[in-house]
PAGU-926236 format. One record per residue (C-alpha): x, y, z; residue number from 1; residue in one letter. Coordinates in pm, 1 decimal, always signed. Layout:
<pts>
{{X Y Z} NUM 'a'}
...
</pts>
This chain:
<pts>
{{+20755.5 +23471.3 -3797.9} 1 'x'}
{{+20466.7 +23265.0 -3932.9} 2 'x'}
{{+20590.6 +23308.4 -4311.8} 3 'x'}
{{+20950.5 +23197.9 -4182.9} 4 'x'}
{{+20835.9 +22910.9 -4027.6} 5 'x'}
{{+20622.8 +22812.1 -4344.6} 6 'x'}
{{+20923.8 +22852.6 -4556.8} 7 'x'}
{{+21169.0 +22642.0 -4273.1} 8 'x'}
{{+20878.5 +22352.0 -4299.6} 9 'x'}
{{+20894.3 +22368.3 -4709.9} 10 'x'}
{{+21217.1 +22368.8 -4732.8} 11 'x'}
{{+21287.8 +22077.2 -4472.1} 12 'x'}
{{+21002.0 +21897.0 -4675.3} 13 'x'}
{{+21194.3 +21933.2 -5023.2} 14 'x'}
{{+21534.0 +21817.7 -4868.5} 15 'x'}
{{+21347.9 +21480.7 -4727.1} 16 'x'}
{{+21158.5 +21419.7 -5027.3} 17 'x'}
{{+21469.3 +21498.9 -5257.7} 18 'x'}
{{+21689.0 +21245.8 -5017.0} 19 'x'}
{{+21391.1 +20970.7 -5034.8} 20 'x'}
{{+21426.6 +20988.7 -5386.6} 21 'x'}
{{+21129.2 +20872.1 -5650.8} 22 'x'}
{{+21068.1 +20530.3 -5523.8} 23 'x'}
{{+20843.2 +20642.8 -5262.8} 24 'x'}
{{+20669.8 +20902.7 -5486.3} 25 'x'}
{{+20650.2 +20575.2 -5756.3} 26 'x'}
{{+20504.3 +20337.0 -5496.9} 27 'x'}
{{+20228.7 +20555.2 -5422.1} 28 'x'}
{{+20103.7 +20610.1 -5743.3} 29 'x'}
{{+20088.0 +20262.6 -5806.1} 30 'x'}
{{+19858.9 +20174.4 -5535.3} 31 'x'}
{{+19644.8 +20457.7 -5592.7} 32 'x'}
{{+19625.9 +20320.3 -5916.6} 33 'x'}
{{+19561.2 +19964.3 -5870.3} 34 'x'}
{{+19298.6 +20113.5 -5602.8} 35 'x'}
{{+19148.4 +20342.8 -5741.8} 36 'x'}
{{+19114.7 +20083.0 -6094.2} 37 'x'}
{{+18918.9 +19823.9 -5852.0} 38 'x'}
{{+18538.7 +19802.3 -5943.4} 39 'x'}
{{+18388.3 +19860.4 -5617.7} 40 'x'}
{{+18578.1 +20203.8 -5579.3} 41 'x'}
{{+18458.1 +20325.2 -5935.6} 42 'x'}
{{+18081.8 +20258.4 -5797.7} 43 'x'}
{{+18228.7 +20427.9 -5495.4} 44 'x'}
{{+18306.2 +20767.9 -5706.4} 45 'x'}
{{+18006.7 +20713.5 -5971.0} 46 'x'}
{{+17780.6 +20675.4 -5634.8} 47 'x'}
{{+17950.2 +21029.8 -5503.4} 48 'x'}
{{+17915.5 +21187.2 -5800.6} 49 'x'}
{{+17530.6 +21082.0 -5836.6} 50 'x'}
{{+17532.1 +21209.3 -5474.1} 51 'x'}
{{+17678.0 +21559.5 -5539.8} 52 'x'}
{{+17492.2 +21617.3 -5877.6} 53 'x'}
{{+17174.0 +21591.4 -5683.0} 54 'x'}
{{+17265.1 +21824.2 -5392.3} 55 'x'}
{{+17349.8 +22046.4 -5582.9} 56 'x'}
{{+17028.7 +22068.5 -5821.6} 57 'x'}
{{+16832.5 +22057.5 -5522.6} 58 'x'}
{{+17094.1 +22367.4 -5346.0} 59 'x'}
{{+17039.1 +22547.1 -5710.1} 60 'x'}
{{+16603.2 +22451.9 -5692.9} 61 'x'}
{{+16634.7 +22606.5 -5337.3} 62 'x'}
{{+16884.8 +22942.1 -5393.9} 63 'x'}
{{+16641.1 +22986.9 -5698.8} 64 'x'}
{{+16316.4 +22989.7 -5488.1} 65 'x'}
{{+16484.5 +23197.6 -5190.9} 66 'x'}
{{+16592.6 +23452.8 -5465.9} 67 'x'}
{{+16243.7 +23430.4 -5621.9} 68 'x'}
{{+16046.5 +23492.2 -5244.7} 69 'x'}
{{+16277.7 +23759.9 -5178.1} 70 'x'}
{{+16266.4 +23925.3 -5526.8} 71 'x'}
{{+15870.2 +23921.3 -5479.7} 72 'x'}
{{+15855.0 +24075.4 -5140.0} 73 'x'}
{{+16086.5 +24359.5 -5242.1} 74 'x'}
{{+15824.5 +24446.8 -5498.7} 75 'x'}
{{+15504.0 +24434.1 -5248.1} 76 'x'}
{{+15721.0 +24643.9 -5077.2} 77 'x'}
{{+15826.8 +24889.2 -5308.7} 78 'x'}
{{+15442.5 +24906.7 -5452.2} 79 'x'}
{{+15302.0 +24988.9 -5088.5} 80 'x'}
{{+15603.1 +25220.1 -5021.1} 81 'x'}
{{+15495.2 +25390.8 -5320.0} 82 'x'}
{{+15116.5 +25379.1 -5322.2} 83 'x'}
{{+15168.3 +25542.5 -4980.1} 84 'x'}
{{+15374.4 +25833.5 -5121.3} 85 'x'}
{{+15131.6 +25916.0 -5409.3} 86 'x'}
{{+14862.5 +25946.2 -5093.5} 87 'x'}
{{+15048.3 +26186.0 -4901.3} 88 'x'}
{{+14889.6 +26507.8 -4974.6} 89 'x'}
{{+15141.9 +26762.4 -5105.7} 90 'x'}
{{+15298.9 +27046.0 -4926.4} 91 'x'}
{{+15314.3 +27271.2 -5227.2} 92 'x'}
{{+15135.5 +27523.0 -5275.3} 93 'x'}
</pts>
């Protein structure tokens, strides 16, 4: 039922668009264009893209470190785990 309505909603959507013709489509792109060419939008985006480049160095710094820590305590781990073992006297015999 869900996929049927999808496909009603799609195909609704292509016969309004096709009947509104290009113009519409045309207009749009223009003023994104003349918007997005303005000077205080481009420091906009070059301001968000500083922004993202440094969240995400800092997200990689931290993932690395988390990875590191745990990557350490599995090996104190696994050297007590098996410094026990080698104690246990054997049954052998």
């Amino acid at each position: 039922m869900k996929k049927m309505m999808l496909f009603l909603g799609l195909a609704v959507g292509f016969v309004a668009g096709s009947k509104a013709g290009r113009e519409p489509y045309e207009r749009l792109e223009s003023t994104f264009r003349q918007i997005s060419g303005r000077p205080e939008v481009q420091e906009a985006v070059q301001a968000a893209s500083d922004t993202v480049d440094a969240v995400t160095d800092l997200a990689v710094s931290a993932a690395r470190d988390t990875v590191t820590a745990a990557s350490n305590k599995v090996t104190d781990v696994t050297e007590k785990v098996e410094s026990k073992v080698k104690s246990v006297p054997s049954k052998a015999g």
